[in-house]
N, C-alpha and C positions, 0 to 999 in steps of 0.2 A: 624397679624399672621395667623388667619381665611379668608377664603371665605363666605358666608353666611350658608352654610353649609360645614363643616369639614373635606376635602378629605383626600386620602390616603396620596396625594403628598404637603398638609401642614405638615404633621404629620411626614413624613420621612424628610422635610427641618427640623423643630424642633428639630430633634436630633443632627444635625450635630453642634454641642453647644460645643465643645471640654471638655465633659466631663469626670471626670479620670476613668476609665476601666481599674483593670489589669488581665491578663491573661496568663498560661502559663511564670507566670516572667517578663512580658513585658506588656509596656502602649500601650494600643489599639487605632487607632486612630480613624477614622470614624468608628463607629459601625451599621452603615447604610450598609457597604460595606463589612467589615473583615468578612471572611469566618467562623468564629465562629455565628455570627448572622444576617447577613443579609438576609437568609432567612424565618426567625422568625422576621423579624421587616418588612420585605413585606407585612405578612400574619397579623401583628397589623396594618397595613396601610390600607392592605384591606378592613378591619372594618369599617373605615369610608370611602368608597368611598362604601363600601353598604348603608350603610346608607344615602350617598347622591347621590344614583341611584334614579331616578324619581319616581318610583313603589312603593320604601322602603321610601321615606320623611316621611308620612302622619305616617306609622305604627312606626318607629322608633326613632324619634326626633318628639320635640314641640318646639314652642314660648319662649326661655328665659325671665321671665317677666320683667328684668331689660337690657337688650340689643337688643331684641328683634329678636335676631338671634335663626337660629334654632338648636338646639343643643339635644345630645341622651337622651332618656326618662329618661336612669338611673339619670340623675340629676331632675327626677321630682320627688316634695313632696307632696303623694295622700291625698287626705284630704278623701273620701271614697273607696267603696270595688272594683266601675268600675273603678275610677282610678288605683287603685293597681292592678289589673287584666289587664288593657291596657299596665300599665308598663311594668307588668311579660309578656305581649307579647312579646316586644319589646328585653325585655333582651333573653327570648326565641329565639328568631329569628336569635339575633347576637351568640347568644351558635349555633345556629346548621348548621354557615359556620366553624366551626371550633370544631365540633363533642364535646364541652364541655374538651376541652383537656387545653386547657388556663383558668387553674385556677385561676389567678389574672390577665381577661381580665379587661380593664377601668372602667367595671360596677361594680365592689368589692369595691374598696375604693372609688368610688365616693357613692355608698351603707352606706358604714362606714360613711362617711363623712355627706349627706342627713340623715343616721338615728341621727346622734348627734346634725346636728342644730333643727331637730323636738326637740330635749330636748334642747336647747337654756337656758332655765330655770336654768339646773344644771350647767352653765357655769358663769349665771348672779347671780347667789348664790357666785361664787369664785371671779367675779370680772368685772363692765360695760367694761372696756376696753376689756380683754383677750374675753367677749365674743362678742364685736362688730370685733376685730378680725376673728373671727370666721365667723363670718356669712360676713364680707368681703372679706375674704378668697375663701367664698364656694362660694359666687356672680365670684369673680373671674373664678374659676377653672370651673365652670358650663361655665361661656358668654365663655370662650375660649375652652372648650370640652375637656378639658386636661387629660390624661393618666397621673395616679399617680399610685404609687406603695406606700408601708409603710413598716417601722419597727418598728413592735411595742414590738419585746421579746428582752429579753440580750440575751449574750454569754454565753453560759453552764459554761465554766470555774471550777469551784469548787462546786457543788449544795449541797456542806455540809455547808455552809458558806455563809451568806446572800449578799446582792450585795455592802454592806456598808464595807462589810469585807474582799472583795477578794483583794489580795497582790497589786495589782496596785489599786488605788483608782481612775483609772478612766479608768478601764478597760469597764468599762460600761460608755457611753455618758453622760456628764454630764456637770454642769455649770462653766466653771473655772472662769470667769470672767466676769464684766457686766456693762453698762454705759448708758449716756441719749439716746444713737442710737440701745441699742440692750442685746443682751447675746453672749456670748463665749460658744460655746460647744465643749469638747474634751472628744473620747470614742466611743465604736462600738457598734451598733446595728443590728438584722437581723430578719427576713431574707428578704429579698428585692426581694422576688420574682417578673418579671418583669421589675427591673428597668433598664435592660439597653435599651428598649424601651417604659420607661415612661418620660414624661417631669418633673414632681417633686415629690418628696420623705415626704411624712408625716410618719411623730415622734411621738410616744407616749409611753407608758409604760402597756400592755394589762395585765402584771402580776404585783402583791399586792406589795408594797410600804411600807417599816416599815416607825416610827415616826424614824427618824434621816437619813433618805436616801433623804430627801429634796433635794439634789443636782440633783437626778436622776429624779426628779418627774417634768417631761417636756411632754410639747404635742408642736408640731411646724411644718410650711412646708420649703425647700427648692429646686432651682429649681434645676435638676441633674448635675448642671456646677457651682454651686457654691465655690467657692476656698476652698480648705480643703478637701473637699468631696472624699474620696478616694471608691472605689468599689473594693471589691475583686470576682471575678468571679468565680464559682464553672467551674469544665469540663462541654465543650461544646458538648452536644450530637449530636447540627447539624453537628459543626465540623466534627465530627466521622462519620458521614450518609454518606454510599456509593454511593447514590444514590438517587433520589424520589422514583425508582421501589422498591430500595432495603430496602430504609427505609422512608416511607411516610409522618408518623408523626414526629419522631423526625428529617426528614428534615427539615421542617417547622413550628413547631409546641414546638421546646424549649425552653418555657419561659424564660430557667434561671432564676437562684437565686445567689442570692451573699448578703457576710456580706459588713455592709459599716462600715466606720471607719470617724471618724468626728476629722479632725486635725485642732484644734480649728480653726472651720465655727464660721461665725459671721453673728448671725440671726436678725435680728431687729425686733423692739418691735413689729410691727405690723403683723408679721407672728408666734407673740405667745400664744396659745393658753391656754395655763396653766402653770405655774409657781409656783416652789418650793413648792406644795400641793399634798402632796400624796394620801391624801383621792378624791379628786378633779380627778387627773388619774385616779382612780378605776370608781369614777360614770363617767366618760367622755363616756367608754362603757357602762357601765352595768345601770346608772341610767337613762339615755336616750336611746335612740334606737339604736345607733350606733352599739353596740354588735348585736342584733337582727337582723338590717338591713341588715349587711353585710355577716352576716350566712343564711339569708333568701334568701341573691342572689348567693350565695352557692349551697344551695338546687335545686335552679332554675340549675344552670349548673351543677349538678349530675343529675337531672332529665334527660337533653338529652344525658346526657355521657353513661346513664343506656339506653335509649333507643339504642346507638350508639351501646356498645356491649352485648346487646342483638339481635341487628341485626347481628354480628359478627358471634354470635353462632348460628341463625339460618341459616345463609348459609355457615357457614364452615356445619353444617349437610347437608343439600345441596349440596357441595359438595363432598364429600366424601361417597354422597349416603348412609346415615344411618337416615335422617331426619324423615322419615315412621316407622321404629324402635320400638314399643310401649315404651320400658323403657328408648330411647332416646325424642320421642313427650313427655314424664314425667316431662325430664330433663328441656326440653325448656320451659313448664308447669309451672316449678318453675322457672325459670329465669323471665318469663313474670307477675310472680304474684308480685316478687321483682321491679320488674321495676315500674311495676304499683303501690308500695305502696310510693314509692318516688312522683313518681306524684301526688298520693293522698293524701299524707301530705301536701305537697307544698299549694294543696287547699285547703285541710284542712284549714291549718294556714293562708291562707287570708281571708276565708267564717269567721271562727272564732273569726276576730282581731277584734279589739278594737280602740276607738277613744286616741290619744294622745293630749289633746286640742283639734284644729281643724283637727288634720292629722290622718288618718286610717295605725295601726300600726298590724303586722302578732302578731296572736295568739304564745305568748313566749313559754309554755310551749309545744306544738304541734311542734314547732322550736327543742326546744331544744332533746325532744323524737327520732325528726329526725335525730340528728345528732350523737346520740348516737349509734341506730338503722344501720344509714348508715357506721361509721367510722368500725364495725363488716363485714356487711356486702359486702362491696367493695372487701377486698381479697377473700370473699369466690366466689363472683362472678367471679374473674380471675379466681380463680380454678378449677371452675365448666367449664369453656371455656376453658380451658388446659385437662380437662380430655376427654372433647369431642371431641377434637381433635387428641388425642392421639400423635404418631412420626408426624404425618402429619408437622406439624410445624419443624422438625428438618430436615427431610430430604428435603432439599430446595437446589436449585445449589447457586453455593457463591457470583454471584454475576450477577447483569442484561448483564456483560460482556460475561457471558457462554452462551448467544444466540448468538452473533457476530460471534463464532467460529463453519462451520455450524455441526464437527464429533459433536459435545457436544450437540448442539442443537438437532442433530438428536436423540440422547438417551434419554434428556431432552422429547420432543414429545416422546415419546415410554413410560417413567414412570412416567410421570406426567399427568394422566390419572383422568377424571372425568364424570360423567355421564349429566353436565350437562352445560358445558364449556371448551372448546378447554387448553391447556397445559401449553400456556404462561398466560393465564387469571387466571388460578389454579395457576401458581407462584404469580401473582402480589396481589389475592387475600391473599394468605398464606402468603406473605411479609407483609402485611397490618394486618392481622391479630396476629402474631409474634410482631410488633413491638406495637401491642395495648396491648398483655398479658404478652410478654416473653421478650423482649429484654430489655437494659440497662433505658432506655427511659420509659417504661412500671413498671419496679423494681420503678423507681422512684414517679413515679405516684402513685403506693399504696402504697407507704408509706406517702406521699403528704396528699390521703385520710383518712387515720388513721389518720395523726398528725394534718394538719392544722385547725383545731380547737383544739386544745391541747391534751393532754393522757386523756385517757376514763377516768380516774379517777375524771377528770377536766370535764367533758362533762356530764358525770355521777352524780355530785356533782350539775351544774348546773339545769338538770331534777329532779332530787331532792327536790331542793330550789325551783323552782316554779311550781309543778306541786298542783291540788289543793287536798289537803289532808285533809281538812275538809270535801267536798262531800264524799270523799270516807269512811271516818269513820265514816259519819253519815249514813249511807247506814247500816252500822256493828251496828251502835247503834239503828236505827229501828230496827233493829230484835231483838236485845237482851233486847229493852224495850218492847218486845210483852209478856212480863211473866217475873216470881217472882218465885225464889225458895221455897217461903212457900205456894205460890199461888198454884204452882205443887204439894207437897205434899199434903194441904190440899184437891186438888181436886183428888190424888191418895187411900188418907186415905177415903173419903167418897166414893170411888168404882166410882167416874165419870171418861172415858174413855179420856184421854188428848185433843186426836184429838175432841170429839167431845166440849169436854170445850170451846177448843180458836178457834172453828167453832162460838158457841155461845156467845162467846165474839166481835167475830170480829175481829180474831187474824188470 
C-alpha cells in the first residue's frame, strides 16, 4: 500500500475504495475527484509528499520499530521531554502548510490513539484480548501511516433522555448482534470530521455510559469501505468556493464532517477494543492518555493557527495603512500577547509533564487550563480582526471574474487602493482574509473551536478535577496558621503592637 515513505499519491490511490458518501441526495463516487472534495483531499495528500521531500525525512518521520519503515512522528511514543519536543516539531511543521485550518489533520487520532496505548494498563484491566487488539491495531495504523478520522459523540436527538431511552433503541451505534467472527453494530455516530479523506474510522463513546447502556459501550476501528458504513456529508464549502482567488481556504482546505450511520457493519473480534463496559470507555480517554494526547496535539495546531491570524491582522493594518496608529499598534499588542500565551502553554505543558511508566506525558492540568482559556478566546480573536478591518472586508468585487472585464477592472484599480501593494494584491489579500474571519467557511471554524473539545462547561469541569488544589490551599493555610485569635488579643490587651509581635515571632 506504502512506499517507504508515505506520499501523496498512495494516499489519494487509498481512497478510491468505493466508499459510501452521500451528498446532496446522491451516492458520490470517487471522492478523490467530485468537486465537493477533491480539492481538500489534494491538500491531505500533500502532507505526505512533505513529509517525504528529502529536507523534511529526518525532521518529520522516524523508524517504525516494528516495520521499520519511515512513518510521521505523530505515531511516536516519547518516553522523555526531547522526545516530546522533536515530536511537537514535527507536528508543527505539518500544521504550518496548512496554516492550522485542518483541525482533524492525521496527527489527532493518531495522538488519541498513541496516547491510549501509553495507558495499555487500563485496557489489560478490561481484558488480555481487547488490549492486544489495541496495541495490534496501533502497530497496524502506525507501519502503514494511516489517516483516521473517529466518532466518538452520539446524536443530539433528545438530550432530556439518556441514550438507553431514546425512541429508536439504536439510534445511537450499538451491538445488535454477535458470533465467534465478530460483533454486529447498527446506529449513528459523529462527527467524522475528516473522514471522507481518511482511510478508517475509530469508534468510541467520549461521553459517560450509565450501567444498562452496555450495548453502546463500544471502542472499534473500521476501514471507510467497510459494507454498511454509510457517511452522511454536511454542505460542501469547497463546492461553493468561487474560486482559489476568491476563496483560498475553503477551496482547499474543507475538512468536512459528516454523521455516519453503521447499517449493521460487521466488525471482527480483533478490531475490538472494548466491549460491553462502560466504565472501561470512560477510562479508555480519561484514565490513560488518550484524552490528553489528543487535545495536546490540538493545542499544537491552535498555536499556528493563532500565529496565522495574527499575521492576518497585522498586514490587513498594513494595508489599509492604520498599522502606526497608537491605539491600533495596542490592538496588535494584545493580539500578540494571546498568541503567545497559546504557545506558552503548549510548553508549559510539556516542560511540566510527567513520566507515564516509561513514556513522558504533557502536564494535564496546564492542558486542560488551555483549553478552556482557548475555546473563549478564538471568537474574540476573530472579532478583534473584524474590527480592524472595518468595511474593508465587504467592499470586495464579486468575483476574480471582475478583473477579466477591463471597464471593471479599470474602477477596481481606482478603489482598491493601498499604500503598500498594487490593487489586485489588496483584493487577493482581503479575499484571504474574509474567508479566514467572515465567510461561511470561517463561521464554521469558530464554532469548531468553542466546541470540539466539548461546552465549557465540560472543559471547565475538567480544569477543575485536575488542577492541584491542595498547593493552593496550603498557601491560604500558611497564613492563617501564622496566629491565633486569643494570641492577637492577648498581645492587644498587654499593649504589644501586632506588627511588631509576629516580627518577633517570625511571623
Amino acid at each position: 500500500m506504502v512506499t517507504e515513505v508515505k506520499t501523496g499519491a498512495d494516499h489519494i490511490a487509498s481512497l478510491r475504495d468505493g466508499r459510501q458518501v452521500f451528498l446532496n441526495g446522491e451516492l458520490v463516487g470517487d471522492v478523490t475527484t467530485h468537486p465537493a472534495y477533491k480539492n481538500t483531499v489534494r491538500r491531505a495528500a500533500a502532507l505526505y509528499d512533505f513529509q517525504a521531500a528529502a529536507e523534511n525525512i529526518e525532521l518529520l518521520t522516524f523508524a517504525s520499530p516494528t516495520s521499520g519503515k519511515r512513518v510521521n512522528r505523530c505515531w511516536l511514543l516519547p518516553t522523555d521531554l526531547d522526545e516530546m519536543v522533536r515530536r511537537r516539531e514535527a507536528l508543527v511543521a505539518w500544521q504550518r502548510t496548512h496554516g492550522g485550518f485542518l483541525g482533524r489533520s492525521p496527527d489527532h487520532v493518531a495522538s488519541a490513539l498513541a496516547g491510549q496505548v501509553i495507558g495499555i494498563d487500563v485496557f489489560e484491566r478490561h481484558g488480555r484480548e481487547r488490549a492486544q487488539a489495541m496495541l495490534d491495531y496501533f502497530a497496524y495504523a502506525r507501519d502503514n501511516d494511516l489517516f483516521l478520522t473517529y466518532v466518538i459523540i452520539n446524536p443530539q436527538a433528545d438530550r432530556s433522555k439518556a441514550w438507553g431511552e431514546q425512541d429508536d433503541e439504536f439510534l445511537v451505534a450499538g451491538v445488535v448482534d454477535e458470533d465467534a467472527q465478530g460483533i454486529t453494530v447498527r446506529g449513528a455516530k459523529m462527527l467524522g470530521t475528516s473522514s471522507i479523506m481518511a482511510n478508517e474510522v475509530f469508534v468510541a463513546n467520549l461521553q459517560p455510559l450509565r450501567p444498562g447502556e452496555e450495548r453502546y459501550a463500544l471502542s472499534f476501528a473500521v476501514p471507510m469501505d467497510t459494507p454498511g458504513l454509510k457517511v452522511l456529508s454536511r454542505k460542501s464549502y469547497e463546492e461553493s468556493a468561487q474560486s482559489q482567488f476568491d476563496n483560498p481556504l475553503s477551496y482547499e482546505l474543507d475538512e468536512n464532517d459528516a454523521l455516519m450511520y453503521f447499517d449493521d457493519v460487521k466488525v471482527p473480534w480483533e478490531r475490538v477494543f472494548v466491549y460491553k463496559d462502560t466504565d472501561t470507555c470512560r477510562a479508555q480517554f480519561q484514565d490513560t492518555a488518550g484524552h490528553l494526547y489528543q487535545n495536546y496535539q490540538a493545542q499544537i495546531r491552535l498555536l499556528v493557527k493563532m500565529q496565522f491570524l495574527v499575521g492576518i491582522a497585522r498586514r490587513l493594518t498594513e494595508v489599509i495603512g492604520t498599522n502606526k496608529m497608537p491605539q491600533i499598534v495596542q490592538q496588535l499588542g494584545q493580539l500578540a500577547a494571546q498568541a503567545a500565551m497559546v504557545e506558552g502553554m503548549v510548553y508549559g505543558m510539556e516542560a511540566s509533564g510527567t513520566h507515564y511508566g516509561k513514556h513522558w506525558i504533557p502536564n494535564r492540568h496546564i492542558m486542560y487550563a488551555a483549553q478552556v482559556l482557548t475555546q473563549e478566546l478564538y471568537p474574540k480573536v476573530i472579532n478583534a480582526i473584524r474590527e480592524l478591518a472595518g468595511g474593508s472586508l465587504i467592499m470586495l468585487p464579486s468575483s476574480v471574474q471582475d478583473f477579466a472585464t477591463p471597464e471593471v477592472r479599470d474602477v477596481i484599480n481606482k478603489t482598491q487602493q493601498s499604500p503598500v501593494m498594487a490593487p489586485a494584491e489588496r483584493v487577493k489579500f482581503m479575499k484571504l482574509a474574509w474567508d479566514a474571519v467572515g465567510s461561511e467557511f470561517a463561521s464554521r471554524h469558530v464554532q469548531y473551536e468553542m466546541f470540539y473539545a466539548g461546552a465549557q462547561f465540560v472543559t471547565r469541569g475538567h480544569s477543575a478535577r485536575t488542577y492541584d488544589w491542595a498547593n493552593a490551599l496550603s498557601l491560604v493555610d500558611d497564613v492563617l496558621n501564622r496566629y491565633e485569635l486569643d494570641q492577637v488579643l492577648e498581645s492587644s490587651a498587654a499593649g504589644v503592637d501586632h506588627k511588631d509581635h509576629s516580627a518577633a515571632t517570625g511571623g
